[in-house]
C-alpha atoms as one frame of an Amber mdcrd trajectory, in Angstrom:
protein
 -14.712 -16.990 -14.845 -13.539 -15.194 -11.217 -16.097 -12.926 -10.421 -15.026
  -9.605  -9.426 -15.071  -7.408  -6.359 -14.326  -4.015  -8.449 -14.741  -3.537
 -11.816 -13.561  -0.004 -12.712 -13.448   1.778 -16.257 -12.620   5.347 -16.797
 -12.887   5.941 -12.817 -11.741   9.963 -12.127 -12.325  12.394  -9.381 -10.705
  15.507  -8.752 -10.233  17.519  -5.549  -9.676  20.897  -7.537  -9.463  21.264
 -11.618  -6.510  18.935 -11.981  -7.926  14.819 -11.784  -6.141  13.227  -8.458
  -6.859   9.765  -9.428  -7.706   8.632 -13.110  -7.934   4.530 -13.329  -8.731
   4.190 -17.227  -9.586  -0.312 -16.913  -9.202  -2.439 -13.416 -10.653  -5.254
 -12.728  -9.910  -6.464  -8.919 -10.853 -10.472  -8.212 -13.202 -11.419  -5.447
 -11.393 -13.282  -2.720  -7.528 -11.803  -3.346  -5.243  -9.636  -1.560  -4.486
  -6.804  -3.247  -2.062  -4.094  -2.079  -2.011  -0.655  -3.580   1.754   0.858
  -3.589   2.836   3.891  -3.883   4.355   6.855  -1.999   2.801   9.352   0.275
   0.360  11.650  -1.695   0.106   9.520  -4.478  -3.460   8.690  -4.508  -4.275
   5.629  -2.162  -5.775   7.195  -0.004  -8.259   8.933  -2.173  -8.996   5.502
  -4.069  -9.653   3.952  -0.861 -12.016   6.196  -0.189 -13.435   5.498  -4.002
 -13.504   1.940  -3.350 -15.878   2.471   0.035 -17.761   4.680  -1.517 -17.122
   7.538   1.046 -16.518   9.444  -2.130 -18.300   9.299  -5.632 -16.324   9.116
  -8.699 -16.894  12.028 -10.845 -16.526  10.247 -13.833 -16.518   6.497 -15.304
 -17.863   3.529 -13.595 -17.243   1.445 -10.681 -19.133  -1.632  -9.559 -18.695
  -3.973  -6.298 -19.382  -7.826  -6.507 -21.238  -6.965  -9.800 -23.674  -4.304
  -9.120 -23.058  -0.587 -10.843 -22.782   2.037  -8.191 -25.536   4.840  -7.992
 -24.921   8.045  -6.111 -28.527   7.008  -4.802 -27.266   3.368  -3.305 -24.478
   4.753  -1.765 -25.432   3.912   1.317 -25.864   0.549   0.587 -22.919  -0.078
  -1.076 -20.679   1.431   2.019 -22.338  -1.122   4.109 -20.729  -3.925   2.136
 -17.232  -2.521   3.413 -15.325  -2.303   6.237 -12.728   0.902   5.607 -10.120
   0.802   8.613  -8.316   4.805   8.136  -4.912   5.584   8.751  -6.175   7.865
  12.217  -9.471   6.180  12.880 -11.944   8.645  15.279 -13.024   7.081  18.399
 -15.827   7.678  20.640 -16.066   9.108  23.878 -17.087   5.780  25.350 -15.469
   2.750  26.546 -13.697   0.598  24.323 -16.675  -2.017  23.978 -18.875   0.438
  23.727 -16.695   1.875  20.469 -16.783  -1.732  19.054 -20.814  -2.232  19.789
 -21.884   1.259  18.205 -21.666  -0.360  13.945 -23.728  -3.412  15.274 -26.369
  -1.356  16.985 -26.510   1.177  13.890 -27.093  -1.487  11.692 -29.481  -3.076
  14.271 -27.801  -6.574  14.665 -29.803  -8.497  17.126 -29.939  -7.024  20.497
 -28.501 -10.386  22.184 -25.357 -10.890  19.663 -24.544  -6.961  19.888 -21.762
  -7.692  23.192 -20.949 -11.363  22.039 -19.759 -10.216  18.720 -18.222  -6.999
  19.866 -16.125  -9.022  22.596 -14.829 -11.633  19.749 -13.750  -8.997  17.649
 -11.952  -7.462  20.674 -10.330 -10.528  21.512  -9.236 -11.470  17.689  -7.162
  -7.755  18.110  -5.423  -8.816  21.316  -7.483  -6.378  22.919  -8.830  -9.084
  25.765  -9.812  -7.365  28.976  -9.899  -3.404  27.255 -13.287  -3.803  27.300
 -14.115  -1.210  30.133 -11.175   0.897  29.248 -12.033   4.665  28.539 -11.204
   5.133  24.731  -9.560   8.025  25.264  -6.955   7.062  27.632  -5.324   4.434
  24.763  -2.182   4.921  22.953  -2.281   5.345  18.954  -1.553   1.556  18.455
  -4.513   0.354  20.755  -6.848   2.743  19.331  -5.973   1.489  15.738  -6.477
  -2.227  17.426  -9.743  -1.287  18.574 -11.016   0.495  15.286  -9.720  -2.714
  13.313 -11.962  -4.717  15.777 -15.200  -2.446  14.890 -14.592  -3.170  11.322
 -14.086  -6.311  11.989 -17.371  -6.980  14.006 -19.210  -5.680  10.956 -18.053
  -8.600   8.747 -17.959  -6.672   5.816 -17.991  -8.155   2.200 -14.666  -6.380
   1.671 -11.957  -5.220   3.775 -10.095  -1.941   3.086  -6.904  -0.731   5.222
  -5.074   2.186   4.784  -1.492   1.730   5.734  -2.749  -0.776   8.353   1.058
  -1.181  10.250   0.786   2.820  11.053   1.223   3.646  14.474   1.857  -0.193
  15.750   4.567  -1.883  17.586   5.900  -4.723  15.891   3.877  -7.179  17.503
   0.925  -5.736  16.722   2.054  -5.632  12.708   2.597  -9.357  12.992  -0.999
  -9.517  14.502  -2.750  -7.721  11.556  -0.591  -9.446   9.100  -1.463 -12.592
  10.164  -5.397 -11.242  10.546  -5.430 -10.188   6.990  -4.232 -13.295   5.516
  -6.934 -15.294   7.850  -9.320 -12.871   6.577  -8.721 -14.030   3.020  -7.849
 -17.829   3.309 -10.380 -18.770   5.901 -13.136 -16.513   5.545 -12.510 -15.909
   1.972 -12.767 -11.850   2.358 -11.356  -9.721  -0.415  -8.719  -7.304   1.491
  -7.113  -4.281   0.019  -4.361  -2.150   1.864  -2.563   0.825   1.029   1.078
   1.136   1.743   4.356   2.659   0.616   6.226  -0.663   1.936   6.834  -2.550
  -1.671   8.100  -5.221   0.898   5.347  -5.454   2.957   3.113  -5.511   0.068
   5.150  -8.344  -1.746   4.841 -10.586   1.263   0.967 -10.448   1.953  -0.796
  -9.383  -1.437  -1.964 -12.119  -4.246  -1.390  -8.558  -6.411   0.393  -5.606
  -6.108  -0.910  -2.264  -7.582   1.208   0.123  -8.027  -0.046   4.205  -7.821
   2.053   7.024  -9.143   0.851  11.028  -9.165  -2.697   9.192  -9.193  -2.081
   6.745 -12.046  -1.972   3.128 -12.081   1.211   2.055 -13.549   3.145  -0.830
 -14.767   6.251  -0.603 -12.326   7.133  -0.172  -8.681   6.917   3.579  -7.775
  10.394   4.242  -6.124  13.785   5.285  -7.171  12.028   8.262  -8.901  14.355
  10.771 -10.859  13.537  14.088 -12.488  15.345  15.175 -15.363  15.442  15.391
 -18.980  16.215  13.121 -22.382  19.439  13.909 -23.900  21.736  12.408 -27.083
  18.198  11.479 -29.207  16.755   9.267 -26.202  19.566   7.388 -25.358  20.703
   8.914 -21.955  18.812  10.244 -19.462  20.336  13.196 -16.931  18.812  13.538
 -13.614  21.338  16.490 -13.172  23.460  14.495 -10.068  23.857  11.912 -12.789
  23.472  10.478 -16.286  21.218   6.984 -17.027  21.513   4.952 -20.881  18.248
   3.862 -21.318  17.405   0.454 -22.999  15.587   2.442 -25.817  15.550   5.813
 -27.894  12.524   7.946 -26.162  11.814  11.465 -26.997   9.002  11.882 -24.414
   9.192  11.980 -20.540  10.413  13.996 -17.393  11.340  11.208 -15.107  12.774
   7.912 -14.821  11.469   4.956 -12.238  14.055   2.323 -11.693  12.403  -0.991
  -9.930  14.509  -1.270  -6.595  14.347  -4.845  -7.152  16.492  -5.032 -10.119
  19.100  -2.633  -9.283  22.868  -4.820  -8.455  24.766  -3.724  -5.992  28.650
  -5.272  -4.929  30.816  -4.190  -2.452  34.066  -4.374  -4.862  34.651  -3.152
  -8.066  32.996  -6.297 -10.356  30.458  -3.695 -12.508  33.894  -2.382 -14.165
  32.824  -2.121 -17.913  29.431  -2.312 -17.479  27.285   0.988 -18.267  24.967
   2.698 -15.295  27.603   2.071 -12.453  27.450   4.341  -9.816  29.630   4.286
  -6.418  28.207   5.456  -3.613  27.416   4.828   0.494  24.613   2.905   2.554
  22.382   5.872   4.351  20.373   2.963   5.428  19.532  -0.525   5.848  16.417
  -2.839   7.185  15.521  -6.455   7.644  12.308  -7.792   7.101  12.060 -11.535
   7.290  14.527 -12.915   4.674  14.387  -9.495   2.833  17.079  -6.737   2.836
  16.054  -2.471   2.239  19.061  -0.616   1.235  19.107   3.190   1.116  22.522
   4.113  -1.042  23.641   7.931  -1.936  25.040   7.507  -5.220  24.657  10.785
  -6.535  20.860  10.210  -6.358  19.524   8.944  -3.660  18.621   5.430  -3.967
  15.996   2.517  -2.405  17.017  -1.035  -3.081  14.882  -4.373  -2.130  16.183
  -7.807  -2.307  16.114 -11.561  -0.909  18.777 -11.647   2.018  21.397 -13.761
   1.359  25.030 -14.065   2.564  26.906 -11.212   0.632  24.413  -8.989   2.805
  26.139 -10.025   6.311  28.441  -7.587   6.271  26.515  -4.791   4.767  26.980
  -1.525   7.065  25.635   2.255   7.404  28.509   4.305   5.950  30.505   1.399
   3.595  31.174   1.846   0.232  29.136   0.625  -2.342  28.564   0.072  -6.298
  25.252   0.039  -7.851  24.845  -1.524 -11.376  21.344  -0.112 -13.042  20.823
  -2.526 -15.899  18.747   0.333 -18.920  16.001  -2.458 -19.140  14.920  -1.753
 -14.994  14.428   1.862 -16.355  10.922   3.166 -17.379  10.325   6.650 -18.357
   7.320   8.578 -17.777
């Protein structure tokens, strides 16, 4: 049986009197990475937070590696992780300094203390910032050198919260490439937030994805309020009207997986239900993978493999969508 790193049943916790996470059942493998998706204020951040035990859940039960957590073991539970934050705080110190002050809290030998700081430096590209005041670094060193204190801590678990903020694209391909060493040589469970579906599809063994602080079955994107019409057969948005694979009577809005929706440049989807013309607002490459922003209407977010019918893809052509009703899922 794979052990587990989390094992989480009924998990809630609530910043005011509505819950801003519920998990109901999760169970997260030792040794995987797993990337929580979702967009911005959708609850990552908050159950990163659970999962370091920064905060306590105020219901259900969560346990790391096997061991229930206890508001009174907190402490030693947050020792187990290494939680890299979206803005990490810096001291007013020199860089090495910043990276030494987790060893000497948690009294690592007085002679490994600069060694081990100075290896975790140099594993963040960071080589020769060592006497550098902290507080003369741009944002992307200072997230380097706060991924090299967690790092020097060799934590049981790795947590990042949207770890490619504030870099330059080198420096992504540096923690990319750090996180998947992380797992495959030194066998490390890592979890990272992120709203990049991409991103998360290209690094993560697992992909979780987080909606209005709910674990749910289906990338959170293309996300449509609106109402059920015609007993659950069409959906209306109010820009535009979906037929939906089957008869609902329950649900506010749609979520339509941007990796299944079709999209041609001529008119091929003639016949076909769901069709919607519209332009590109957008486009990105990532590796061998293609973004599309398209206003049809609504505005849409589509992900797919590159291939050659994307060469000639520009900002401001014409474009048809085709939405097969089985990509839909109401909620």
């Amino acid at each position: 049986m794979t052990p587990l790193a989390y094992s989480i049943k009924d998990l809630m916790f609530s910043y005011s009197a509505r819950p801003d996470l519920f998990v109901d059942t999760l169970d997260i493998p030792a040794g995987d990475v797993v990337a929580l998706v979702g967009p911005n204020g959708s609850g990552k951040t908050t159950f990163l937070h659970l999962l370091a035990f920064i905060l306590s859940p105020q219901q259900g039960s969560l346990s790391l590696l096997g061991h229930d957590f206890q508001n009174s073991e907190a402490m030693t539970f947050r020792r187990r992780i290494g939680l890299l934050t979206q803005n990490p705080y810096l001291f007013k110190s020199s860089v090495l300094e910043n990276v030494m002050v987790g060893l000497r809290v948690r009294k690592f030998p007085r002679r490994l203390i600069e060694k081990i700081a100075k290896e975790a430096l140099s594993r963040v590209g960071m080589d020769g910032f060592e006497d550098r005041w902290a507080g003369s670094l741009s944002g992307g060193e200072a997230q380097r050198v706060a991924l090299a204190r967690t790092l020097a801590l060799n934590p049981d678990v790795f947590l990042f919260d949207e770890p490619a903020n504030h870099l330059d694209s080198e420096s992504v391909r540096r923690t990319e490439q750090l996180i998947l060493d992380l797992n495959r040589c030194e066998k490390k469970t890592v979890i990272f937030a992120t709203h990049d579906l991409t991103l998360a599809e290209e690094l993560a063994d697992t992909v979780i994805h987080i909606f209005e602080g709910h674990v749910i079955p289906v990338a959170p994107f293309n996300l449509f309020r609106g109402q059920i019409l015609e007993d659950g057969a069409i959906f209306d948005s109010g820009a535009i009207r979906f037929h939906v694979s089957n008869t609902v009577q329950n649900g506010s809005s749609i979520l339509i997986d941007p990796r299944k929706i079709s999209f041609s440049t001529n008119e091929e989807f003639q016949g076909l239900t769901n069709v919607f013309k519209g332009k590109i607002i957008s486009l990105s490459l990532s590796k061998n993978r293609i973004k599309l922003g398209v206003l049809a209407g609504e505005s849409f977010e589509l992900h797919r493999e590159f291939r050659q019918d994307c060469k000639d893809l520009r900002i401001g052509s014409e474009i048809w969508l085709h939405v097969t009703p089985e990509s839909i899922t109401i909620i």
